[in-house]
Each structure stands twice: as C-alpha cells, then as structure tokens.
C-alpha positions in Angstrom: 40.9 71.9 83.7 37.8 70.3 84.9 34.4 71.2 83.8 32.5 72.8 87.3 29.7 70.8 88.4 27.2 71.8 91.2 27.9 72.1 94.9 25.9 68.8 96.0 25.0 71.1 99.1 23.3 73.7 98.0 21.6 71.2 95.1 20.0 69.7 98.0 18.8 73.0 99.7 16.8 73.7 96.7 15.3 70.9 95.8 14.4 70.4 99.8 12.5 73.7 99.4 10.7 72.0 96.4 10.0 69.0 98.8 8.6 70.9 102.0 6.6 72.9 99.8 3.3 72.3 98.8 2.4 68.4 98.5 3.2 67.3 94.3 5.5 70.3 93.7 7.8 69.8 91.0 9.7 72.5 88.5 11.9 72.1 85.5 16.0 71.5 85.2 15.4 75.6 83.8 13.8 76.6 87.0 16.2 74.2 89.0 19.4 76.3 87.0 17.2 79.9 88.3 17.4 78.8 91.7 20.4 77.3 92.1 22.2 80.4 90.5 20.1 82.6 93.0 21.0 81.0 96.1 24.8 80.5 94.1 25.5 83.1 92.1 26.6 80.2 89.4 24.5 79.1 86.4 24.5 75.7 84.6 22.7 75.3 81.8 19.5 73.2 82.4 20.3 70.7 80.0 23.5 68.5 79.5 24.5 69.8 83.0 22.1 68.4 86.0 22.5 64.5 85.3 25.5 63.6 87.7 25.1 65.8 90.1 21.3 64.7 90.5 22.3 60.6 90.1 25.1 61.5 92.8 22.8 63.6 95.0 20.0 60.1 95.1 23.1 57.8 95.6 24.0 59.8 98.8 20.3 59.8 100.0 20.2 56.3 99.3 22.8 55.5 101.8 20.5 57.1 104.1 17.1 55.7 103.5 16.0 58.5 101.9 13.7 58.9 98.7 15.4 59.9 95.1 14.6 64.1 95.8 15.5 64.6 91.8 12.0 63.0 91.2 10.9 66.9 91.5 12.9 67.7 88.8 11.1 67.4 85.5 11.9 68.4 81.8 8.4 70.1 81.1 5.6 70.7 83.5 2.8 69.3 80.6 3.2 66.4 80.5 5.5 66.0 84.0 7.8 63.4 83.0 12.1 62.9 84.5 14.4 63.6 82.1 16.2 60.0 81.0 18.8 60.2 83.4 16.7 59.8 86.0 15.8 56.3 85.6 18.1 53.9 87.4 20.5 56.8 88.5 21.1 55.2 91.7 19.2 52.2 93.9 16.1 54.4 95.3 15.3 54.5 91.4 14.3 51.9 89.3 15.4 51.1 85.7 13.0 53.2 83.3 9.9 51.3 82.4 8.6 51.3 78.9 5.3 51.6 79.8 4.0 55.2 79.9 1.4 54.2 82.0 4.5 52.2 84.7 6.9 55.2 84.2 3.8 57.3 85.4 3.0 55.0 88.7 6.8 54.4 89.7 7.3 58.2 88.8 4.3 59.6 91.0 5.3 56.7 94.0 9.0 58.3 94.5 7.3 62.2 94.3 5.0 61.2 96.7 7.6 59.7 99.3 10.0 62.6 98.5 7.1 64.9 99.7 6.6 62.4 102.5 9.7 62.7 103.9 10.7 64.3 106.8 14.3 66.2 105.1 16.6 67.5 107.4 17.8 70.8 107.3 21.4 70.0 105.2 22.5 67.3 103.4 23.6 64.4 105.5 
C-alpha cells in the first residue's frame, strides 16, 4: 500500500495564509505539519515527508506564472535557510548555489515575490 502524502490543496491553503500574511513571514516544516494537521486532521512528520509534495506544489504554480510558495517553508527560523530539497525542485527555483551569501539573495528574491503575489483563493 502506498505511503499517504499531503492533499496538494489544502498544502497550498496554508502556505497561502503564510503568504497574505505579514510581508517576510516564513515558519518551519514543524509548524507547516501543525497547521496542516489542524486544518486536516492528518499529521506528517516535518522531516522526510514535505519534499514532494512541496517540489510538486512549485511545479504546478510554475505552470501558472506563479512564484515557488515553499520558499516560506524553512528548517529553522535562526538562521532562515530551505531545507535541500528546495533548491531546483521545479523551474521557478534555481539549482542551489554554494555561496551562502547567493543562496541568501536567490532565497530572499523568491520570498519576496511569493509575498508579492497576488494568490488566489484555491489552488489553480
């Protein structure tokens, strides 16, 4: 039987809350599991579990012009960094740089276009 993954929907319901709200918001792949099993009822663990659905979730936006909305999802909050799946996960995201100081710019770039972006209401 195949291991569950998350609903792609009601992914992109909570991290469009994390976009809408306050300008630079991002939270970690724990609170992303808390919030998804509230609005869900099921829980994934925060790691080992978020990387597909995440890549697919860009992929999709990409065929819509959209920005990668995973770039809000971090593995700590100090420093705010993607976890390595992330990077080149789909075409709106580059290959990962190897310069902290590029990962940094190219990182900050998508979170501010993701916050920039006018989200609809479900996932297209």
């Amino acid at each position: 039987m195949a291991k569950p993954t998350p609903n792609l929907d009601d992914l992109y319901v909570v991290l469009r809350a994390w976009a809408v709200a306050k300008p630079g918001q991002i939270n970690t792949y724990t609170e992303l599991s808390k919030q998804y099993q509230t609005r869900t009822g099921d829980w994934f663990e925060p790691h080992g579990s978020w990387d597909q659905p995440l890549g697919a979730l860009n992929k999709q936006l990409h065929g819509i012009g959209a920005p990668a909305l995973s770039a809000l999802v971090v593995l700590n909050k100090d420093p705010p960094e993607p976890g390595g799946g992330f990077w080149g996960c789909a075409p709106n995201v580059p290959p990962r740089p190897k310069a902290d100081i590029q990962r940094l710019a190219d990182w900050s770039r998508i979170v501010a276009a993701v916050h920039g972006y006018a989200w609809p209401a479900a996932l297209p």
